[in-house]
Structure formats: C-alpha cells, structure tokens
C-alpha positions in Angstrom: -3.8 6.6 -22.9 -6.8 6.1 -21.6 -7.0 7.5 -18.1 -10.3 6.1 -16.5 -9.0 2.3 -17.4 -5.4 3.0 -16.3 -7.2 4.3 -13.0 -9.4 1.0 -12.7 -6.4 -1.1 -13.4 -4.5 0.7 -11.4 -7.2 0.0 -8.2 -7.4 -3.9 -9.6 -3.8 -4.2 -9.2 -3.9 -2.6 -6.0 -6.7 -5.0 -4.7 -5.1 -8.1 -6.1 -2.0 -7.4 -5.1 -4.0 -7.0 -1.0 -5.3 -10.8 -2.1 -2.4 -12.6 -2.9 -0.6 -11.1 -0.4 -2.3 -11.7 2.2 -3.0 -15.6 0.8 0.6 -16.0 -0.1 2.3 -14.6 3.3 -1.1 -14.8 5.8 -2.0 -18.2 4.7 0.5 -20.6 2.9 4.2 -19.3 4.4 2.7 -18.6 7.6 4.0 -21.4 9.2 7.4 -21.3 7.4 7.2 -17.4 8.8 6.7 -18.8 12.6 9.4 -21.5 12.0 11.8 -18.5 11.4 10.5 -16.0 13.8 14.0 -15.3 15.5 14.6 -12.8 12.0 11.8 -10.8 12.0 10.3 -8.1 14.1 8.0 -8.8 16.5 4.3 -9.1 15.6 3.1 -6.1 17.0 5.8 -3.7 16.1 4.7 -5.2 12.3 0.9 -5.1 12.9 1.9 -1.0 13.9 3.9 -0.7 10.9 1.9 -2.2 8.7 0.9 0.9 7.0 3.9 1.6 5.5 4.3 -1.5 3.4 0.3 -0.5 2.6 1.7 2.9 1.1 4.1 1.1 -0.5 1.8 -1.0 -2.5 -0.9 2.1 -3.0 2.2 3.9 -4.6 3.3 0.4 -6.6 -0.1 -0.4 -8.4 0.0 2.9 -10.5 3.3 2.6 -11.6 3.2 -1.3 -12.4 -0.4 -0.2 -14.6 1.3 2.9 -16.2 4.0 0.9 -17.2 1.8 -2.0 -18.9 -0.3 1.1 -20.8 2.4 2.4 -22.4 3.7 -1.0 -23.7 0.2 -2.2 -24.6 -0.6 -2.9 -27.9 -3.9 -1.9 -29.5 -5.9 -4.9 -31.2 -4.0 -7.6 -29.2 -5.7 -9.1 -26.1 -4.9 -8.0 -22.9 -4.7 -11.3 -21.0 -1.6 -12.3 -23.4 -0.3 -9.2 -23.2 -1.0 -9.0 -19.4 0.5 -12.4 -19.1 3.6 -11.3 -20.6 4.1 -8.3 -18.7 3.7 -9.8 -15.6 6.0 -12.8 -16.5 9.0 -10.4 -17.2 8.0 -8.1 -14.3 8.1 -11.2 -12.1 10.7 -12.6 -13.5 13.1 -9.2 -12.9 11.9 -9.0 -9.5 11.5 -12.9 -8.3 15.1 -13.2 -8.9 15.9 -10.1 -6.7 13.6 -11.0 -3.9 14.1 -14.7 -3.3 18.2 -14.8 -3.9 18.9 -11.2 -2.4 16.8 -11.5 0.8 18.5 -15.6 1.4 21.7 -13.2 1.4 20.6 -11.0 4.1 18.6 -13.0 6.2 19.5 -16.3 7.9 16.3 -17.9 6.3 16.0 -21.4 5.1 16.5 -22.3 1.5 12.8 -23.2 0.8 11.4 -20.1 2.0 13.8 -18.0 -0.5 12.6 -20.5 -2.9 9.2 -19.8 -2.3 9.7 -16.0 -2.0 10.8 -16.3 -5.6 7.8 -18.4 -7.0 5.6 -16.4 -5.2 6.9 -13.5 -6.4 6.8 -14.8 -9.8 3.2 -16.3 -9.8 1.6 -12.7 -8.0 3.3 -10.6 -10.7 1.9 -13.2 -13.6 -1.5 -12.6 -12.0 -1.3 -8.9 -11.8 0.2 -8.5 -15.1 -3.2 -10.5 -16.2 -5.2 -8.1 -13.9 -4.2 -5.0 -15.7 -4.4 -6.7 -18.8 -8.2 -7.6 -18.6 -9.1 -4.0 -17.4 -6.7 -1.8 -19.4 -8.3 -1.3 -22.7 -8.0 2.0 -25.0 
C-alpha cells in the first residue's frame, strides 16, 4: 500500500465528499428540505451541531479510501476501478438511505427518492476520486 496516495485520496474524498454535499443538500433539496421542515431540527440547533456530522465524514473518507486500496488492482486504471467501487458502495448504501430513512421520517416520496440517487451519484463520484489519486 502506498501510504502518501491513500493519505491524498483519503483528503480528496474528504473534500469531495464537503462539495457534493453541500451542492446536493445546500443547493438542489434545499427547497424540498424547507417544504418538510416540521421533521427536522431546527436550523440553529443543526448549524451548532454541525460538527459532528463533519467528524463523521473526516472519520468516513479514510475508511471509504482504505477500502478501495486494498481492492485495487495494479495495472488497471483507476477511474474504472474507481467507478466500480463507488457504484457498489453507492449502491449498498443508496438503498439503505433513501428506503430506511422514508420509514422513519414522515417525508415525501420524491425526497427518499432523491436521497437514494444522490446517494448513489456522490459515492460514484468519490469512488472516481480515489480512483484517480490512489496509485501504487
């Protein structure tokens, strides 16, 4: 393994991962997100806590990396197998997100549905991300 690139990937997938969310819940749901404010806490208390899910994502990004270095595969290129990783890593959790949290929460059927291509698209992209900075 190489442990600089794993590092760098690691930091890309952090950074990416701070892009999309931000364009995928800050820009395009955020009016889906006000439609539906009734289930979710109120801005300020999120704003405070906002750390947390920060953390959360600063512990994610090395794991999600690690994980793509130890299936990579010397001599293939690493936006295929990039691709692929992120298509099964967002496909596991896509599933999870958008179905399990329309469970929980009383929120319409398109945002669910958008949680899960969302979900699916940003792991694609990140999967790609590691894959075009991870090389041994």
């Amino acid at each position: 393994m190489n442990t600089k690139r794993w590092l760098l990937a690691s930091v890309a997938v952090f950074v990416a991962i701070g892009v999309l969310e931000f364009l995928i819940h800050g820009v395009l749901l955020s009016d889906l997100y006000k439609q539906t404010a009734s289930v979710w806490r109120p801005e300020a208390e999120m704003r405070q806590m906002m750390w947390i899910f920060w953390v959360g994502y600063l512990v994610f990004a090395p794991f999600f990396a690690l994980i793509y270095v130890k299936g990579y595969e010397k001599g293939k290129p690493g936006l295929g197998q990039g691709f692929r990783y992120g298509l099964y890593v967002g496909a596991m959790l896509s599933v999870m997100t958008g179905f399990g949290w329309y469970v929980i929460l009383p929120i319409p059927p398109v945002l669910a549905f958008y949680w899960f291509l969302a979900t699916l698209v940003e792991f694609i992209v990140v999967g790609v991300v590691a894959g075009l900075v991870y090389r041994d």
